[in-house]
mmCIF file of the C-alpha atoms, coordinates in Angstrom:
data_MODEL
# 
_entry.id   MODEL 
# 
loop_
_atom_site.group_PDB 
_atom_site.id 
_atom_site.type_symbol 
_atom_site.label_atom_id 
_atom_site.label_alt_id 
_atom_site.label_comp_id 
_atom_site.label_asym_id 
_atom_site.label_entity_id 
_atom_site.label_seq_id 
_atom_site.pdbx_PDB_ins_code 
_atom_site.Cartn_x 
_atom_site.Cartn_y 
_atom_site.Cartn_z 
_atom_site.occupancy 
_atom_site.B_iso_or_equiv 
_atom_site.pdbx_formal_charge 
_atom_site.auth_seq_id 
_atom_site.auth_comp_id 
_atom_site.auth_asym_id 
_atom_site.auth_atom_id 
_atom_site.pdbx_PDB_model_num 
ATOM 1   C CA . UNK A 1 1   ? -16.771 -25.901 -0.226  1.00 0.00 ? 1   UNK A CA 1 
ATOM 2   C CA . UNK A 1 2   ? -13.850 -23.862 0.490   1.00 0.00 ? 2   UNK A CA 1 
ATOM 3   C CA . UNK A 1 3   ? -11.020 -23.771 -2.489  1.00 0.00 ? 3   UNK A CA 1 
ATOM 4   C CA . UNK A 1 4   ? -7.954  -22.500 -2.809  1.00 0.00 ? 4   UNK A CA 1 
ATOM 5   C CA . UNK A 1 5   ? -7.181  -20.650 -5.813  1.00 0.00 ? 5   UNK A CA 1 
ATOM 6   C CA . UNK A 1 6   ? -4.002  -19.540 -7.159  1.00 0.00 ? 6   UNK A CA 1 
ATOM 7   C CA . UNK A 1 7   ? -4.027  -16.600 -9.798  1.00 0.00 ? 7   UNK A CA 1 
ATOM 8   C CA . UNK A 1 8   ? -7.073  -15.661 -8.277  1.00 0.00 ? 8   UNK A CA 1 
ATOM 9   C CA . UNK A 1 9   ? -7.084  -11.742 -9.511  1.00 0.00 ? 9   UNK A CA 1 
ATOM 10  C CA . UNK A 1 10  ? -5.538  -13.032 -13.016 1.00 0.00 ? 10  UNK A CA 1 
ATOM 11  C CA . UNK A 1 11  ? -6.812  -12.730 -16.356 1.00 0.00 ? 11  UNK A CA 1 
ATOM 12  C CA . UNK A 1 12  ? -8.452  -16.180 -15.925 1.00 0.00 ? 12  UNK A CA 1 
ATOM 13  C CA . UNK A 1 13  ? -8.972  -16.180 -11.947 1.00 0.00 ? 13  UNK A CA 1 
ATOM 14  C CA . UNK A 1 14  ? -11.008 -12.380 -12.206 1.00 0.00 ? 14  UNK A CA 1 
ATOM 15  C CA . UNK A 1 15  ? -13.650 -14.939 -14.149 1.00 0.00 ? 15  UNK A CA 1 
ATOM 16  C CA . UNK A 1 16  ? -13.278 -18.108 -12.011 1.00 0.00 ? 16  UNK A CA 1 
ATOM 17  C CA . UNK A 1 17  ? -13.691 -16.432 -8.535  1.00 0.00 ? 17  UNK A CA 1 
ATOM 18  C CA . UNK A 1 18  ? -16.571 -14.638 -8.761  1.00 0.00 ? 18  UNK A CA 1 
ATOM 19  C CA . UNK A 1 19  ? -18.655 -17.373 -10.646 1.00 0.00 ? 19  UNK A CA 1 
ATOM 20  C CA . UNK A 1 20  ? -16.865 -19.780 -7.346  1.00 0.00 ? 20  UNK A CA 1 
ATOM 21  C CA . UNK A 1 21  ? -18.281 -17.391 -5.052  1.00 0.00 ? 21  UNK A CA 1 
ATOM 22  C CA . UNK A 1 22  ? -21.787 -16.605 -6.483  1.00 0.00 ? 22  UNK A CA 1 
ATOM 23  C CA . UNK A 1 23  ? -22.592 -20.787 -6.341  1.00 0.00 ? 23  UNK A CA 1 
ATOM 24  C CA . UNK A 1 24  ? -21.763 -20.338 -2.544  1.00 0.00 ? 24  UNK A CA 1 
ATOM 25  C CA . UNK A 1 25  ? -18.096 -21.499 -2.757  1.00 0.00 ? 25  UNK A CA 1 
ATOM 26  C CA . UNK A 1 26  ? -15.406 -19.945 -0.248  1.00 0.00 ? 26  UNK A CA 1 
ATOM 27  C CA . UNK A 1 27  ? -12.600 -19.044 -1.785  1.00 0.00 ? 27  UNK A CA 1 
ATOM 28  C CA . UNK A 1 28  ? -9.252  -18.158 -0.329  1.00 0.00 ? 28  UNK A CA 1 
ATOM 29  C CA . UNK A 1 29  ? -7.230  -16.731 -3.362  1.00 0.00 ? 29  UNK A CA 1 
ATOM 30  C CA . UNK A 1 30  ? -3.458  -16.380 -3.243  1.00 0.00 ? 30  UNK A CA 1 
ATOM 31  C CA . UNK A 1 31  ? -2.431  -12.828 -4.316  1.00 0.00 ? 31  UNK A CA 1 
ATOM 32  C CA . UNK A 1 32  ? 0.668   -10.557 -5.205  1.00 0.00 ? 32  UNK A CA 1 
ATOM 33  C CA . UNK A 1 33  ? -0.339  -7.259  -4.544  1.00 0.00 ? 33  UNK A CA 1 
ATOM 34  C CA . UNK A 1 34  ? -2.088  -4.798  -2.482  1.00 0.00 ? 34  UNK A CA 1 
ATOM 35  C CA . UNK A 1 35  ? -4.604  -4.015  -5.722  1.00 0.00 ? 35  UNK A CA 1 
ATOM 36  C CA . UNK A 1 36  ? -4.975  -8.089  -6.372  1.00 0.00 ? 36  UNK A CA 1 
ATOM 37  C CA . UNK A 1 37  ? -5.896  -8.394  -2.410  1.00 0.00 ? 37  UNK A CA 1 
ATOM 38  C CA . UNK A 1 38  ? -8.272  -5.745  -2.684  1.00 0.00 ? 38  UNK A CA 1 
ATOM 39  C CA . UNK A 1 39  ? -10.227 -7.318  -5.800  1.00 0.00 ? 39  UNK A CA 1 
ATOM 40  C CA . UNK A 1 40  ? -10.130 -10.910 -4.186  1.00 0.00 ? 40  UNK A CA 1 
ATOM 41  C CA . UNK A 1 41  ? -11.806 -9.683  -0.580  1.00 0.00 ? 41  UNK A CA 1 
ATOM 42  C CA . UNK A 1 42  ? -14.827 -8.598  -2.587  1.00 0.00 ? 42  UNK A CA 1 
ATOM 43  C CA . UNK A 1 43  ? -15.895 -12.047 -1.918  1.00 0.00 ? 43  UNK A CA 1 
ATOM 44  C CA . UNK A 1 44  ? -13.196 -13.854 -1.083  1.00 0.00 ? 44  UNK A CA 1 
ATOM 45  C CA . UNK A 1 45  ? -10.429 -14.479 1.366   1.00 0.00 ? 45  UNK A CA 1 
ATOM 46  C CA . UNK A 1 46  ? -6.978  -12.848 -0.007  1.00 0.00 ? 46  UNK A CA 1 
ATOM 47  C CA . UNK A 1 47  ? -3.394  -14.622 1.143   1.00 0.00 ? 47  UNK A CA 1 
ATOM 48  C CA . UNK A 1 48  ? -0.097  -13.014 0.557   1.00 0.00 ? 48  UNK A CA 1 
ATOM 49  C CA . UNK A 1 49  ? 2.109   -15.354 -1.905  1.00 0.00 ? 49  UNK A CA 1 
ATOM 50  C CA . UNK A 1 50  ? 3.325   -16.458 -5.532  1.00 0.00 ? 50  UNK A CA 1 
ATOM 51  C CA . UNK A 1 51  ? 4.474   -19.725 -7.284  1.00 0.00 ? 51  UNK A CA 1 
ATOM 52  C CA . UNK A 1 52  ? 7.508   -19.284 -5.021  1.00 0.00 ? 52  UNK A CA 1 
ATOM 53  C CA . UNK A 1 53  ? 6.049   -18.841 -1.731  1.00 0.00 ? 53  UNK A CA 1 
ATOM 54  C CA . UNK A 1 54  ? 5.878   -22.805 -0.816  1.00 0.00 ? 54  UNK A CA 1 
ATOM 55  C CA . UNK A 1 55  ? 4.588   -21.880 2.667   1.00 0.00 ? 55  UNK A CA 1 
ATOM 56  C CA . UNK A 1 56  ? 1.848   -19.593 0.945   1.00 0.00 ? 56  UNK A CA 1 
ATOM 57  C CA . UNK A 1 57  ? 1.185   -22.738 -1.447  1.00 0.00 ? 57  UNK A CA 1 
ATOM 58  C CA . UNK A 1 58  ? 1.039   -24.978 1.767   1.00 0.00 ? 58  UNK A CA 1 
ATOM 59  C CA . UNK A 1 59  ? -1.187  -23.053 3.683   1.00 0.00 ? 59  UNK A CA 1 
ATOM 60  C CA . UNK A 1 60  ? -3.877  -22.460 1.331   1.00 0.00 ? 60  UNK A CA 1 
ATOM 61  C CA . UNK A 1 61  ? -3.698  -25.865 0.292   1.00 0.00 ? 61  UNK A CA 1 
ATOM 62  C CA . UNK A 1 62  ? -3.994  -27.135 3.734   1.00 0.00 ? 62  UNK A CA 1 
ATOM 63  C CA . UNK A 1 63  ? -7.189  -25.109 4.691   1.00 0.00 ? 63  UNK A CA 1 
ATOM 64  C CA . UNK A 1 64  ? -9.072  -25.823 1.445   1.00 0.00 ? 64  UNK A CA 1 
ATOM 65  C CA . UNK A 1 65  ? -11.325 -29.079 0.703   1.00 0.00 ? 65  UNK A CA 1 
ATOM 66  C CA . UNK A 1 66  ? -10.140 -28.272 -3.197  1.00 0.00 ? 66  UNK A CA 1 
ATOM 67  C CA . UNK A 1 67  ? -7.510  -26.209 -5.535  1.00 0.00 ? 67  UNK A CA 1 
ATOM 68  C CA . UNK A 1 68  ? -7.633  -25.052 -8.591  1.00 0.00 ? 68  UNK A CA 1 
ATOM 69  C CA . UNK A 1 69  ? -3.888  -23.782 -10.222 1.00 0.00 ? 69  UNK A CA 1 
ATOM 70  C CA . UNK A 1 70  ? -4.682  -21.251 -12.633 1.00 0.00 ? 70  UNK A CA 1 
ATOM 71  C CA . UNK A 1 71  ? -1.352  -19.086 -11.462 1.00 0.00 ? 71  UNK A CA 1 
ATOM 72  C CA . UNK A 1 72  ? 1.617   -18.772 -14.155 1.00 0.00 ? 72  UNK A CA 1 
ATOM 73  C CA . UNK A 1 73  ? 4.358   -15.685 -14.142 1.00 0.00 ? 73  UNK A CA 1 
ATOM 74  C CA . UNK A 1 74  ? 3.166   -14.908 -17.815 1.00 0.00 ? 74  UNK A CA 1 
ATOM 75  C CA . UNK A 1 75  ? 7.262   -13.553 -17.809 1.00 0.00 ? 75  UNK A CA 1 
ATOM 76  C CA . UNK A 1 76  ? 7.413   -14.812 -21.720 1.00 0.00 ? 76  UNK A CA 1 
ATOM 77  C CA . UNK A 1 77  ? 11.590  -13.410 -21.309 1.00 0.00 ? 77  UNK A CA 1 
ATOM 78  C CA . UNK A 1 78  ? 11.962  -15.785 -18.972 1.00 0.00 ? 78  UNK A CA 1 
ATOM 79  C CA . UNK A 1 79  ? 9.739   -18.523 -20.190 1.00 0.00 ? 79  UNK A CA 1 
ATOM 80  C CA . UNK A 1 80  ? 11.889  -21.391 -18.597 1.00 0.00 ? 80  UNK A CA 1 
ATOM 81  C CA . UNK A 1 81  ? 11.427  -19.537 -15.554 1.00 0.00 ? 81  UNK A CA 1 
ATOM 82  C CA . UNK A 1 82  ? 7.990   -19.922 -15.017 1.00 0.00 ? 82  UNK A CA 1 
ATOM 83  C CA . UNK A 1 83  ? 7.382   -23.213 -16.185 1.00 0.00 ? 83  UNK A CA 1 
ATOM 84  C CA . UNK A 1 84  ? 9.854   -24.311 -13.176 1.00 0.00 ? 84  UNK A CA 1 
ATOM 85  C CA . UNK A 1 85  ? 8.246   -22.316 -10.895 1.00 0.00 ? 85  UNK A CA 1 
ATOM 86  C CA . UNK A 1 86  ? 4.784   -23.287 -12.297 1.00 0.00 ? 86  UNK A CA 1 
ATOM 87  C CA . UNK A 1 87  ? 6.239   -27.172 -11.632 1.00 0.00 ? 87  UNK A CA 1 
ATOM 88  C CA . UNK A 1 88  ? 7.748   -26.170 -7.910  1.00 0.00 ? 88  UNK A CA 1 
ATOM 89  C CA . UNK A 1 89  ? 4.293   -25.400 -7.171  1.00 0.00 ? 89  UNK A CA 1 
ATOM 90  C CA . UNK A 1 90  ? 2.379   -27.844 -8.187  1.00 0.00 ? 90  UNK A CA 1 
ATOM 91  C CA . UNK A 1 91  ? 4.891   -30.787 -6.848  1.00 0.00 ? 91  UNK A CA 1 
ATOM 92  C CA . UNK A 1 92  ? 4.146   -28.523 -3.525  1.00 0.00 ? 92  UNK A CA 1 
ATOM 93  C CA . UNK A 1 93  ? 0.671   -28.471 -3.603  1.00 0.00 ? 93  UNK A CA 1 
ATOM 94  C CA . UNK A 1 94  ? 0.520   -32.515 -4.547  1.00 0.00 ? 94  UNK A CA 1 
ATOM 95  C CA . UNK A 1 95  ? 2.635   -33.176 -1.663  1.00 0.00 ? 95  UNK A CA 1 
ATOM 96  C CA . UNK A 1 96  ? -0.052  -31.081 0.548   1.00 0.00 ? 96  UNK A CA 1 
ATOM 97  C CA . UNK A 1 97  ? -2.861  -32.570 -0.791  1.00 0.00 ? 97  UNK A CA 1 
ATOM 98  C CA . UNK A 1 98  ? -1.684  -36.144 -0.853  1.00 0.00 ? 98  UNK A CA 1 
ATOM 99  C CA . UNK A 1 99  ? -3.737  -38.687 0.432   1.00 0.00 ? 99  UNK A CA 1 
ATOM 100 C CA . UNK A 1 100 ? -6.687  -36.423 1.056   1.00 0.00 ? 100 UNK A CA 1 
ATOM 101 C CA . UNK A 1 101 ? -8.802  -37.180 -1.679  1.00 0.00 ? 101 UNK A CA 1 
ATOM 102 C CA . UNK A 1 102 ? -9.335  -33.717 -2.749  1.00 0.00 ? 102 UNK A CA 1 
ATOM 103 C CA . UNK A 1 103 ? -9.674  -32.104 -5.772  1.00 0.00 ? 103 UNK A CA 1 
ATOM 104 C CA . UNK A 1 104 ? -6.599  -30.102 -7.597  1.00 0.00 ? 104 UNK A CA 1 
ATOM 105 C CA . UNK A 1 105 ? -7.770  -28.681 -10.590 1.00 0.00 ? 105 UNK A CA 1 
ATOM 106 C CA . UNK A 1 106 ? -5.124  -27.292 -12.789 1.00 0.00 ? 106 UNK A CA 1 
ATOM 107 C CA . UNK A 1 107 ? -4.730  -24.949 -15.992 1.00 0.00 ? 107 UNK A CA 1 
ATOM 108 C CA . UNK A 1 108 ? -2.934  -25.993 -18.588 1.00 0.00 ? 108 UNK A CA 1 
ATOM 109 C CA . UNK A 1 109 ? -1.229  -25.660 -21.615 1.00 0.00 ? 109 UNK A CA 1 
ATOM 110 C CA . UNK A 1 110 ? -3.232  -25.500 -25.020 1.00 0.00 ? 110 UNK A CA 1 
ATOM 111 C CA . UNK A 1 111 ? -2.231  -28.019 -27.202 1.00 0.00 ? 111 UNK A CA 1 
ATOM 112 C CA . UNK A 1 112 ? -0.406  -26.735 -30.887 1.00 0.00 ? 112 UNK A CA 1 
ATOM 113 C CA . UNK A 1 113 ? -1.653  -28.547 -33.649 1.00 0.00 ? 113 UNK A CA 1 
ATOM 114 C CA . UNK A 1 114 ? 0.101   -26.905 -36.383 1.00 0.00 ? 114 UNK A CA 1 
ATOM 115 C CA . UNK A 1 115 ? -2.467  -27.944 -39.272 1.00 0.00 ? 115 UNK A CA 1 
ATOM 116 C CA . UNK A 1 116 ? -5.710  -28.213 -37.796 1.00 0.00 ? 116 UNK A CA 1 
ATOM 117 C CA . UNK A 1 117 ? -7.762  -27.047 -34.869 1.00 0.00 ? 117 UNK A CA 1 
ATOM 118 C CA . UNK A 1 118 ? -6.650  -28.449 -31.336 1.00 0.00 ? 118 UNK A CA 1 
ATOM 119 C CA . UNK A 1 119 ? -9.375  -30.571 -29.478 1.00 0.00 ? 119 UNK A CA 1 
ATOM 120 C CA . UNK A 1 120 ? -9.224  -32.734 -26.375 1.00 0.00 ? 120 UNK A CA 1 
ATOM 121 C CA . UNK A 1 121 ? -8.069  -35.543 -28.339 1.00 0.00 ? 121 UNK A CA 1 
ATOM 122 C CA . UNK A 1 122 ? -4.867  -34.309 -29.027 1.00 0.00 ? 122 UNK A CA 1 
ATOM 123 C CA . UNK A 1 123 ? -1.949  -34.798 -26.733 1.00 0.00 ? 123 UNK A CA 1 
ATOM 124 C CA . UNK A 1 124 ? -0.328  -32.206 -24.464 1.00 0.00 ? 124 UNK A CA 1 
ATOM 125 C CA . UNK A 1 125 ? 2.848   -30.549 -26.211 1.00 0.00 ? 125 UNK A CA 1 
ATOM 126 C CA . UNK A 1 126 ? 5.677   -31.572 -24.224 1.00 0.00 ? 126 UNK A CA 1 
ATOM 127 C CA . UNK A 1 127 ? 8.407   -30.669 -26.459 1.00 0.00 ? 127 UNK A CA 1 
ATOM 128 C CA . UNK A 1 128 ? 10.012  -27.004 -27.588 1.00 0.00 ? 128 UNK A CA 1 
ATOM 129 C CA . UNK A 1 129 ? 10.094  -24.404 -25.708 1.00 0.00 ? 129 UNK A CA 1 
ATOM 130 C CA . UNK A 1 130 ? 6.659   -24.602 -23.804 1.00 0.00 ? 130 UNK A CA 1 
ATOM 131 C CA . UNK A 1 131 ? 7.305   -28.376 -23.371 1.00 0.00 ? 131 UNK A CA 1 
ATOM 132 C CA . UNK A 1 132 ? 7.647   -28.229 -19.764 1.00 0.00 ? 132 UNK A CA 1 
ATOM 133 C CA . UNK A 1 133 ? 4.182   -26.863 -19.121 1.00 0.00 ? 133 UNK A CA 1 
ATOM 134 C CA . UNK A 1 134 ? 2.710   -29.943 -21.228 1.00 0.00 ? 134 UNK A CA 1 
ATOM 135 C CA . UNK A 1 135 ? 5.079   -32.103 -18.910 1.00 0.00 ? 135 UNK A CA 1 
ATOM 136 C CA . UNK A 1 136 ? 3.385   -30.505 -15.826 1.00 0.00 ? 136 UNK A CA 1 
ATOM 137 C CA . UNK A 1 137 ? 0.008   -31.214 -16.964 1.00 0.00 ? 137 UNK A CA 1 
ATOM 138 C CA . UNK A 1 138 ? 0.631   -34.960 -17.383 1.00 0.00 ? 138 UNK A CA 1 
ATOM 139 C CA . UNK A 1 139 ? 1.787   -34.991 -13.778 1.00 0.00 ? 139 UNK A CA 1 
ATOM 140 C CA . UNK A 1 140 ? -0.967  -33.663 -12.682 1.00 0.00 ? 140 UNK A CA 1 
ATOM 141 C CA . UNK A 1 141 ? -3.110  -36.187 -14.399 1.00 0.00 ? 141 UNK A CA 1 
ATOM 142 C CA . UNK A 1 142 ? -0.527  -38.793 -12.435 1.00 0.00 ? 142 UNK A CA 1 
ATOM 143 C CA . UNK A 1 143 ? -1.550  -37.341 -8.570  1.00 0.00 ? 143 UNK A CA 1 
ATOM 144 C CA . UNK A 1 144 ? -4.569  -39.718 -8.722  1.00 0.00 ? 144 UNK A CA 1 
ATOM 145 C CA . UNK A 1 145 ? -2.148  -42.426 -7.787  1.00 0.00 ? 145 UNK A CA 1 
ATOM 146 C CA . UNK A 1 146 ? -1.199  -40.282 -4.531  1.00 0.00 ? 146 UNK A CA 1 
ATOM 147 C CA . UNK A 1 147 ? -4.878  -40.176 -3.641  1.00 0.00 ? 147 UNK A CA 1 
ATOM 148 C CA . UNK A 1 148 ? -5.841  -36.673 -5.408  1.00 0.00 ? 148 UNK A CA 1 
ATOM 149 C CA . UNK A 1 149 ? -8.825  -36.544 -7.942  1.00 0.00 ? 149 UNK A CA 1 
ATOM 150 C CA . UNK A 1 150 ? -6.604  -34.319 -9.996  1.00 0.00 ? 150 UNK A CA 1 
ATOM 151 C CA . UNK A 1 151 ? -7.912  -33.289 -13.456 1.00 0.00 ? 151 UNK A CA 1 
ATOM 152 C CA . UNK A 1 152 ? -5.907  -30.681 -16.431 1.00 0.00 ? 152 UNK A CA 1 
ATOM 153 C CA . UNK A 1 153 ? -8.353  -27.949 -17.604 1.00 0.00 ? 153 UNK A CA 1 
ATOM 154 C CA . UNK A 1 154 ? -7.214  -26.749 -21.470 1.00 0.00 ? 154 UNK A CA 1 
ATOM 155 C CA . UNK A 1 155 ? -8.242  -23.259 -22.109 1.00 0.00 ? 155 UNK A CA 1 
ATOM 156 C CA . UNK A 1 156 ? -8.724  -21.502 -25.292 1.00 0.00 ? 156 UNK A CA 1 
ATOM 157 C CA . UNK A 1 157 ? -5.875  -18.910 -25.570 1.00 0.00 ? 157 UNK A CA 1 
ATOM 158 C CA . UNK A 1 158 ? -9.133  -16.441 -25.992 1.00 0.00 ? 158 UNK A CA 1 
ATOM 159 C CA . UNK A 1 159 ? -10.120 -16.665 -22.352 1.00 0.00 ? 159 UNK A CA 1 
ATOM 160 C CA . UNK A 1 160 ? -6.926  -14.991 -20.603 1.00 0.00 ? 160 UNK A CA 1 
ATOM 161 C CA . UNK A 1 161 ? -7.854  -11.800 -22.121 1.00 0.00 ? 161 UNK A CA 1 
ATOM 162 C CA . UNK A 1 162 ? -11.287 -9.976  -21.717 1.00 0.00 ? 162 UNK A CA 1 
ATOM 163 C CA . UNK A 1 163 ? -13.320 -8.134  -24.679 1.00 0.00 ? 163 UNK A CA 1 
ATOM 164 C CA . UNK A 1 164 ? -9.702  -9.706  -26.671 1.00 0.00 ? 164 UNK A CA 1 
ATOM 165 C CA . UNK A 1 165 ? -10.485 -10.887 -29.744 1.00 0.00 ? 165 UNK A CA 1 
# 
């Protein structure tokens, strides 16, 4: 299967990739730098972009049979920012994968419970000042309707960083 992956050199997408790639996956990982190309060709596919580069977003989109999102500017001084950007891009890739049936897989936000320990059952936070990243999950969640098997992965906060503790 070949799947498009944005992030793919990140702190999360170093992990994904390579596990993609060792079950026989082709992946075709969107990439900001020289250095990020580099690490993606070890077994992947590198293309030139960002959350901004629609056409970049397009593209990849278009030649994959699946996406996962796990791309965010991780700019925490300009936090509202990146959630737009992170919401440009995934109203871009829904639009290119609409209709096709494919799979969008996308990373999101880890739910606060102030009080006790988050778990599956609790709802995205869509208010404050990550709000908007909750808000992007639950569109995600809505792309089904447009003929995408779309699905929000919740990571631990203690997978972005390795040997972190």
């Amino acid at each position: 299967m070949g799947v498009f992956v944005t992030g793919a050199s990140g702190s999360i997408g170093s992990v994904v990739v390579p596990e993609l790639i060792a079950a026989g996956h082709e992946v075709l990982g969107l990439v900001r730098s020289d250095t990020a190309a580099t690490a993606v060709a070890a077994g992947g596919t590198p293309l030139r972009g960002d959350l901004t580069a629609l056409d970049s977003l397009r593209a990849g989109a278009a030649q994959a049979d699946g996406v996962i999102n796990l791309a965010f500017s991780n700019d925490w001084n300009n936090l509202e920012q990146g959630i737009d950007e992170e919401q440009r891009a995934v109203q871009t890739l829904a639009a290119a994968l609409a209709g096709s049936g494919k799979p969008f897989v996308h990373a999101g936000l880890t739910p606060m419970s102030p009080g006790h320990t988050s778990t599956e059952d609790d709802p995205d936070t869509t208010d404050g000042p990550v709000g908007g990243r909750g808000r992007t999950s639950e569109m995600v969640l809505t792309l089904a309707d447009q003929g995408i098997r779309s699905s929000v992965v919740r990571l631990p906060r203690s997978v972005h960083q390795r040997g972190s503790q």
